[in-house]
Residue frames as qw, qx, qy, qz and C-alpha x, y, z in Angstrom:
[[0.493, -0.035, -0.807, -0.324, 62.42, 19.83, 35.90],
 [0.388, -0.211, -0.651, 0.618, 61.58, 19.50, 39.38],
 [0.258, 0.194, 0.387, -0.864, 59.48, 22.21, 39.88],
 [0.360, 0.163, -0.630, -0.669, 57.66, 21.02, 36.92],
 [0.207, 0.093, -0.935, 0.272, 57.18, 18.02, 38.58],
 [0.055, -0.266, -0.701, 0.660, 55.96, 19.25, 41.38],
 [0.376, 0.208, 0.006, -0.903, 53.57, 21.68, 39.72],
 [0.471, -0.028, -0.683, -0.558, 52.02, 18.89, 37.31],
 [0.349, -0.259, -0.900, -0.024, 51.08, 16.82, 40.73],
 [0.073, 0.195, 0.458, -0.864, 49.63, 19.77, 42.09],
 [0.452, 0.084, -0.381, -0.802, 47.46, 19.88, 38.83],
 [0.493, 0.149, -0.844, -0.154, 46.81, 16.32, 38.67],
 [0.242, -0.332, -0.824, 0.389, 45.57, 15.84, 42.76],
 [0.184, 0.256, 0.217, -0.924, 43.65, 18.83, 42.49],
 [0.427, 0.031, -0.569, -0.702, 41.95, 17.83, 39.67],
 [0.435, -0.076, -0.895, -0.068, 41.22, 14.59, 41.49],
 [0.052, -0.436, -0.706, 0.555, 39.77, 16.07, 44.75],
 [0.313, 0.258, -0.167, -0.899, 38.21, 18.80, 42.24],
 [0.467, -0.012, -0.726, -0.505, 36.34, 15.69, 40.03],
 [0.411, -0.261, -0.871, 0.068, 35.02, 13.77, 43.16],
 [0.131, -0.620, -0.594, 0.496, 33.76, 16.49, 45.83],
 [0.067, 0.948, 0.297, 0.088, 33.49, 19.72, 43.33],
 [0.494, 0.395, -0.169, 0.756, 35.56, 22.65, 43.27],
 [0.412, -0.730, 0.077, -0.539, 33.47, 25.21, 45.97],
 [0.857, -0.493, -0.008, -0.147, 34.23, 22.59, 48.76],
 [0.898, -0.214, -0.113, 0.369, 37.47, 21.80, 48.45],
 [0.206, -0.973, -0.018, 0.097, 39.89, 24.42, 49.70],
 [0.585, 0.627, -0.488, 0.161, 44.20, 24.76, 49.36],
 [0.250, -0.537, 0.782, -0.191, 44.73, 23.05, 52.68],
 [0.841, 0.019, 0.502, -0.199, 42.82, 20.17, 51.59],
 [0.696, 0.680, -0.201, 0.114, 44.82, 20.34, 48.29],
 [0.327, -0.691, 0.557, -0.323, 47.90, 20.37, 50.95],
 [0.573, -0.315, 0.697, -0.293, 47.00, 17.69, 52.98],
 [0.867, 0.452, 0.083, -0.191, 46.04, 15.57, 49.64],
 [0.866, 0.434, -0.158, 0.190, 49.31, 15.71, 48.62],
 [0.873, -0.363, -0.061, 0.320, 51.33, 15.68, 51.55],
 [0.319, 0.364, -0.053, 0.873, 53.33, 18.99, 50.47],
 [0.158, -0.563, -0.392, 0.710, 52.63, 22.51, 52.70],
 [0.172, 0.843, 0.361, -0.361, 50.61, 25.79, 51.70],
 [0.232, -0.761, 0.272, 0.541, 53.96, 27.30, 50.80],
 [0.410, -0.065, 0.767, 0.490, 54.69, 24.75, 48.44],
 [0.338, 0.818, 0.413, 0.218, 50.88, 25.33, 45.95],
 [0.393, -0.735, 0.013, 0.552, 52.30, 28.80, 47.14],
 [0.474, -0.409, 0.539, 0.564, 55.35, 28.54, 44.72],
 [0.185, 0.179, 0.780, 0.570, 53.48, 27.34, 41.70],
 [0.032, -0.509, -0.731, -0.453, 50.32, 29.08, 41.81],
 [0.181, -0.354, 0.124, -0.909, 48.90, 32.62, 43.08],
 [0.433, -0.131, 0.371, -0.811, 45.79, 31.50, 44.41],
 [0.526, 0.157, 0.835, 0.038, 43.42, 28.60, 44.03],
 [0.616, 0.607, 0.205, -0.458, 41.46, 30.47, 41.51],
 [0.279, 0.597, -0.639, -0.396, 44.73, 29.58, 38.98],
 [0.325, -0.300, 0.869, -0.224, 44.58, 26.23, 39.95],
 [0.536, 0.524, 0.592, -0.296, 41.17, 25.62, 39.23],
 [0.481, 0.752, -0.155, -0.423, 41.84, 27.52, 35.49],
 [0.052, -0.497, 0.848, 0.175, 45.08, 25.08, 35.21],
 [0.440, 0.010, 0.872, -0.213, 43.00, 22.12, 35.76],
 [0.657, 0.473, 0.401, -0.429, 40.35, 23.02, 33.55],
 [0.533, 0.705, -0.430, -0.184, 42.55, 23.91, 30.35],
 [0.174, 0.359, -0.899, -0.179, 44.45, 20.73, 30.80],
 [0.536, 0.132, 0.751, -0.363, 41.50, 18.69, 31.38],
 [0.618, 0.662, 0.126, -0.406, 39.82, 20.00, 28.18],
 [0.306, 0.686, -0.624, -0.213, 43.31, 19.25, 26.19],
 [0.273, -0.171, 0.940, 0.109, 43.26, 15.86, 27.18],
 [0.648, 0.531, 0.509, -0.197, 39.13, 15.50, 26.29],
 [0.351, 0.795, -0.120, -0.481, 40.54, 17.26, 22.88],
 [0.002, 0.579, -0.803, -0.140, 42.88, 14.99, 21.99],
 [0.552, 0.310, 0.655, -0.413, 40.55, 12.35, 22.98],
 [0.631, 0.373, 0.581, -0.352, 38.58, 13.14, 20.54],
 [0.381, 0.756, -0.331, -0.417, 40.55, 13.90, 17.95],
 [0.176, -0.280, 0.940, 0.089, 42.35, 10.59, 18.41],
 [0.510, 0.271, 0.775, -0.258, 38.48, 9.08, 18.05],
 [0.638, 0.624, 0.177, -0.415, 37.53, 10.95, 15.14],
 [0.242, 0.682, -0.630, -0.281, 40.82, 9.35, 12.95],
 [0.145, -0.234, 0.961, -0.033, 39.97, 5.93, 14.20],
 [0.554, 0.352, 0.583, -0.479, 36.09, 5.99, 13.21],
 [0.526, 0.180, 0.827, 0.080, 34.58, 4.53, 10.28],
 [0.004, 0.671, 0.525, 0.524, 32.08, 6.84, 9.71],
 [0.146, -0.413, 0.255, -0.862, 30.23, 9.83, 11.76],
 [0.826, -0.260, -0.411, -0.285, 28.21, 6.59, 13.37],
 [0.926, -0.089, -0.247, 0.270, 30.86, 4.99, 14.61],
 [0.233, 0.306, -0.264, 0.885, 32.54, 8.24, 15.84],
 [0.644, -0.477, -0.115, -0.588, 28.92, 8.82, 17.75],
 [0.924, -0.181, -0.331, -0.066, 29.74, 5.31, 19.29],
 [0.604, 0.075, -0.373, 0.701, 33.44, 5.84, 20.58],
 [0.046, 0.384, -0.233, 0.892, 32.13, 8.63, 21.78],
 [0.673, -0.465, -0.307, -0.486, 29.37, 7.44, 23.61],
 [0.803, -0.121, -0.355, 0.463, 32.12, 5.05, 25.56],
 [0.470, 0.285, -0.251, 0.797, 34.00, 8.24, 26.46],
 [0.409, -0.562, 0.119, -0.709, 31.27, 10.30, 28.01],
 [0.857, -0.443, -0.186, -0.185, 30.66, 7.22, 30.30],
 [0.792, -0.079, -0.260, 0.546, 34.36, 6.46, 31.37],
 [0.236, 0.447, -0.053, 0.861, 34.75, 10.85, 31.65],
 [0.443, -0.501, -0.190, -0.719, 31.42, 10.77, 33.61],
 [0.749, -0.149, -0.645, -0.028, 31.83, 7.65, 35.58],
 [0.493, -0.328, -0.405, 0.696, 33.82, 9.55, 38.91],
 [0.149, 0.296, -0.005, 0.943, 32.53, 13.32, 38.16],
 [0.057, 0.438, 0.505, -0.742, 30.86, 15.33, 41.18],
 [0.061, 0.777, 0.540, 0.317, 27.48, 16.82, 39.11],
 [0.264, -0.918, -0.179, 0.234, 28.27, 20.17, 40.68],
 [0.655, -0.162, 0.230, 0.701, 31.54, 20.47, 39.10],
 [0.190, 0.423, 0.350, 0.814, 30.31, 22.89, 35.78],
 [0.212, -0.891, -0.366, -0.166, 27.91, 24.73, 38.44],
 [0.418, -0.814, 0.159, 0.371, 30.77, 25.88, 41.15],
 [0.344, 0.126, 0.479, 0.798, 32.85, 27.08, 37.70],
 [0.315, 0.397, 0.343, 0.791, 30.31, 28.71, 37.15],
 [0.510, -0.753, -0.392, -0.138, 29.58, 30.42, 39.92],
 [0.642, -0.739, 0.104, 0.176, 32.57, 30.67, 41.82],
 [0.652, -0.333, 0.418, 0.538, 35.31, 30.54, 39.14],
 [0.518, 0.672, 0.309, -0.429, 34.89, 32.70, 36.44],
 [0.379, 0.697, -0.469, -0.389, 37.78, 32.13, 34.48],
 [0.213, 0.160, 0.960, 0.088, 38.05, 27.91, 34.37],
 [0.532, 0.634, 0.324, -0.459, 34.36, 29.33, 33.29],
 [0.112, 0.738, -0.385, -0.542, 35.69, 31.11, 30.58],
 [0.192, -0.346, 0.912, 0.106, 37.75, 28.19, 29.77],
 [0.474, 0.258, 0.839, -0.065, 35.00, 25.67, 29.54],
 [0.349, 0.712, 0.281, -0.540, 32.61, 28.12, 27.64],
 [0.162, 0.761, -0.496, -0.386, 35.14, 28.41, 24.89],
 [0.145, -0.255, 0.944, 0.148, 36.33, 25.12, 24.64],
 [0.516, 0.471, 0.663, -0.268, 31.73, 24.39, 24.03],
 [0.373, 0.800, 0.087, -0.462, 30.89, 27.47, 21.96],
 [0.216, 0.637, -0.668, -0.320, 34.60, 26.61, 19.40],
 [0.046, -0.256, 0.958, 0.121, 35.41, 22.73, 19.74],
 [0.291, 0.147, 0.941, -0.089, 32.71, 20.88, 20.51],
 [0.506, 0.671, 0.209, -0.499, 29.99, 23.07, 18.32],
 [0.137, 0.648, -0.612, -0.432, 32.57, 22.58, 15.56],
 [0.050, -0.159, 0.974, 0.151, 32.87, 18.92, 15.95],
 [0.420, 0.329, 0.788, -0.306, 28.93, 17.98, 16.18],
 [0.633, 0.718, 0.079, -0.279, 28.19, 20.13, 12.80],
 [0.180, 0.492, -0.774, -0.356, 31.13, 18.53, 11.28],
 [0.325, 0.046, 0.918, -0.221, 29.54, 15.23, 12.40],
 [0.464, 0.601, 0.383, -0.525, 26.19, 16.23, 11.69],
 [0.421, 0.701, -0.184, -0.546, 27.35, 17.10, 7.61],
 [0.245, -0.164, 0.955, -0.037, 29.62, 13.59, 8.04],
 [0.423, 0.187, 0.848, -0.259, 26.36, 11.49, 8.79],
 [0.589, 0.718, 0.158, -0.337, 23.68, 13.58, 5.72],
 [0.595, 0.536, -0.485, -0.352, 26.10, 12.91, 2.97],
 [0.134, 0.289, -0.937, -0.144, 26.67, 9.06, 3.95],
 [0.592, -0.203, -0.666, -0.406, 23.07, 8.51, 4.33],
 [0.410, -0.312, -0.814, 0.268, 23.07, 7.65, 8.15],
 [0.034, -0.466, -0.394, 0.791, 21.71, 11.10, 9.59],
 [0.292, 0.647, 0.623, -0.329, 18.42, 13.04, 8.37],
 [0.567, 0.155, 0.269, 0.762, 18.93, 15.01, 5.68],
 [0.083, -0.823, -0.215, -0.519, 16.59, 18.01, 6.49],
 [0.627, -0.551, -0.330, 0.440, 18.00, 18.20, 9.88],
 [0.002, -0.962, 0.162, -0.219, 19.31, 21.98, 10.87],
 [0.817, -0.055, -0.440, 0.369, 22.65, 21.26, 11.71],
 [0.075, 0.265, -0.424, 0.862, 23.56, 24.78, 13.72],
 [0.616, -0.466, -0.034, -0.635, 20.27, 24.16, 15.46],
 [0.932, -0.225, -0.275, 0.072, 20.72, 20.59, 16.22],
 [0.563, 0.206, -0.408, 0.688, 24.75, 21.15, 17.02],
 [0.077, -0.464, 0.394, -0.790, 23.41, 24.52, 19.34],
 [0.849, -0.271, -0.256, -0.374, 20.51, 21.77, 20.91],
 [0.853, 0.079, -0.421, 0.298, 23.51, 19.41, 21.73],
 [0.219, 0.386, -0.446, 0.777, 25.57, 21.96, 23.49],
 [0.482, -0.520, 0.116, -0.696, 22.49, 22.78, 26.11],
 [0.881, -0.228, -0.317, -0.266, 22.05, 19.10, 26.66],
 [0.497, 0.095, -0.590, 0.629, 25.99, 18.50, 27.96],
 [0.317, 0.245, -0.564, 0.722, 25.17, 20.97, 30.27],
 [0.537, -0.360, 0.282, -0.709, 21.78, 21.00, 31.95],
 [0.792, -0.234, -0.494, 0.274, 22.61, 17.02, 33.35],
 [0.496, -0.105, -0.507, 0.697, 24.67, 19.45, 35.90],
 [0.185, -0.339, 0.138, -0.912, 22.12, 21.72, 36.83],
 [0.247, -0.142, -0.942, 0.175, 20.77, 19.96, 40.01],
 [0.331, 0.203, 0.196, -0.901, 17.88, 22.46, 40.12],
 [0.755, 0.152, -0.049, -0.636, 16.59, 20.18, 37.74],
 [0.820, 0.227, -0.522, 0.051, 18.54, 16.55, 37.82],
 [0.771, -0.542, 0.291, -0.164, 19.12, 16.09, 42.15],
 [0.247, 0.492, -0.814, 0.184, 22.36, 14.53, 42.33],
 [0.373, -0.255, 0.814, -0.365, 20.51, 12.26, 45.36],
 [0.744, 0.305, 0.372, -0.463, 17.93, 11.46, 42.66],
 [0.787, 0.602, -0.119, -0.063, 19.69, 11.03, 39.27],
 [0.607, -0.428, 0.330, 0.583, 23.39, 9.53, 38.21],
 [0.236, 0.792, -0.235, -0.511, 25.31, 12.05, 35.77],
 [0.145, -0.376, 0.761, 0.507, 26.69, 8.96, 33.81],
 [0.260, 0.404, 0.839, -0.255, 23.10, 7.82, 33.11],
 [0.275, 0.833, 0.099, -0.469, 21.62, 11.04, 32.40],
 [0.177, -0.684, 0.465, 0.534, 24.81, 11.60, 29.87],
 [0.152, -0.031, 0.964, 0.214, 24.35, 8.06, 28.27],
 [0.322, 0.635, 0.701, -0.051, 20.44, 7.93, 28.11],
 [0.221, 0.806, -0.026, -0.548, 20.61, 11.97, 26.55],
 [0.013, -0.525, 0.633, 0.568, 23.33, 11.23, 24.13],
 [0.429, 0.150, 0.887, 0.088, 21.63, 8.08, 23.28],
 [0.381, 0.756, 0.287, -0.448, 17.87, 10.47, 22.64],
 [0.225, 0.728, -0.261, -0.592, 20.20, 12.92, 20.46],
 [0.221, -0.283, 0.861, 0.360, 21.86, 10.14, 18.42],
 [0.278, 0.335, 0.899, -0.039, 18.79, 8.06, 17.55],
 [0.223, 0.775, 0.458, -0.374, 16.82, 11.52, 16.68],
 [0.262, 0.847, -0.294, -0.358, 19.03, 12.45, 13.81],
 [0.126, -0.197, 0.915, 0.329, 19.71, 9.00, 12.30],
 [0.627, 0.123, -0.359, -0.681, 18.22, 7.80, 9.50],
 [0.958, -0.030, -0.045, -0.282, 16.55, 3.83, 9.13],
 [0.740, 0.455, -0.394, 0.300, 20.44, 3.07, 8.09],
 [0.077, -0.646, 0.482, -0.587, 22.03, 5.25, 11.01],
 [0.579, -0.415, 0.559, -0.424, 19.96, 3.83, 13.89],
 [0.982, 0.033, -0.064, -0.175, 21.02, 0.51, 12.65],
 [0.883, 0.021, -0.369, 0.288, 24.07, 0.49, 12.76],
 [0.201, -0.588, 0.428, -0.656, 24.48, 2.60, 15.89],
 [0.813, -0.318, 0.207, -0.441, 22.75, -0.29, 17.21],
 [0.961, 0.026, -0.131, 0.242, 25.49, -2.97, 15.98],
 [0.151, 0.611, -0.483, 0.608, 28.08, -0.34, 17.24],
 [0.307, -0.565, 0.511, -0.570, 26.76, -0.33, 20.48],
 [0.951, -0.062, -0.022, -0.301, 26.14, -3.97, 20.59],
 [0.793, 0.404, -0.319, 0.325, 29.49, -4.72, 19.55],
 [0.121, 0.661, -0.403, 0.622, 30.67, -2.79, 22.17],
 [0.849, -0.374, 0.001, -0.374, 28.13, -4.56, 24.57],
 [0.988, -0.062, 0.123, 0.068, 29.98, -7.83, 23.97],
 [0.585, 0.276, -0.440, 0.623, 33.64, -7.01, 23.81],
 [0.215, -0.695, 0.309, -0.613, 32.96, -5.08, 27.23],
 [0.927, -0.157, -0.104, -0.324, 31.29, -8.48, 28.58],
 [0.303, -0.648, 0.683, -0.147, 34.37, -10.62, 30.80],
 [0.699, 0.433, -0.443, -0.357, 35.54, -13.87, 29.36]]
């Protein structure tokens, strides 16, 4: 139980110095010295950093999975699933380093892997379930392509982190994330949809609002 422990806060502070400065930059003595344990100790639990970095990702993605599975049983509709999600990308986005999906994919090829899989299976899955959701209750276009739109969506998560074109000194990634998701949302809702996306996100407006 105990090593367990120990292994989960190895996951857990990595993740954190992994979400705020990137994965390329931060090394296994600064994992170390983060959590006040010795080389020997990551050592024990984990061949090299490259596992680390694969740990982190596949339980990151299981928590965003859950997530959203937890959101799509509590929405209304595929609107109001659009909306809970909208909340989530900002609170997921709010502390993440914009480099994070480049030095994955660059420098880590299985956390790659990892992510790539978790896009191409879960989240393609869930946006053309959405997508078929919204056209039979009226709130989303009904000529729309949904494997186009759904393969449209997938590019959009991920070129906010390509700072070849979105400067990290120039753009913020929870912005970008929010003002994209917003685009897609609005561009595949009917007269009905983008109404009451708009009393979603109002509603949300004013329970966020301090009292």
């Amino acid at each position: 139980m105990e090593d367990l422990d120990i292994k989960d806060k190895i996951l857990k502070g990595s993740q954190e110095l992994f979400m705020k400065y990137g994965v390329r930059s931060i090394s296994m003595d600064d994992i170390a010295r983060h959590l006040s344990v010795s080389k020997k100790t990551l050592y024990q639990h984990f061949t090299d950093k490259e596992e680390i970095v694969t740990q982190v990702s596949q339980t990151h993605l299981d928590r965003i999975t859950n997530q959203m599975d937890g959101l799509r049983e509590e929405a209304e509709n595929a609107i109001d699933e659009l909306a809970k999600i909208s909340v989530c990308i900002k609170q997921n986005m709010e502390d993440m380093n914009p480099s994070l999906l480049f030095d994955l994919q660059k420098y880590h090829p299985k956390a790659w892997s990892v992510w790539m899989e978790h896009k191409n299976k879960y989240i393609y899955e869930s946006v053309v379930r959405n997508l078929k959701q919204g056209i039979e209750d009226g709130h989303f276009r009904a000529e729309i392509k949904t494997e186009i739109i759904a393969t449209t969506r997938l590019l959009m998560i991920e070129v906010v982190f390509d700072e070849r074109i979105f400067p990290k000194d120039k753009f913020n990634l929870m912005e970008m994330q929010s003002e994209i998701f917003d685009h897609f949302v609005y561009g595949i809702c009917t007269e009905k949809g983008r109404k009451l996306y708009q009393k979603y996100k109002e509603n949300q407006h004013s329970e966020s609002i301090p009292k």
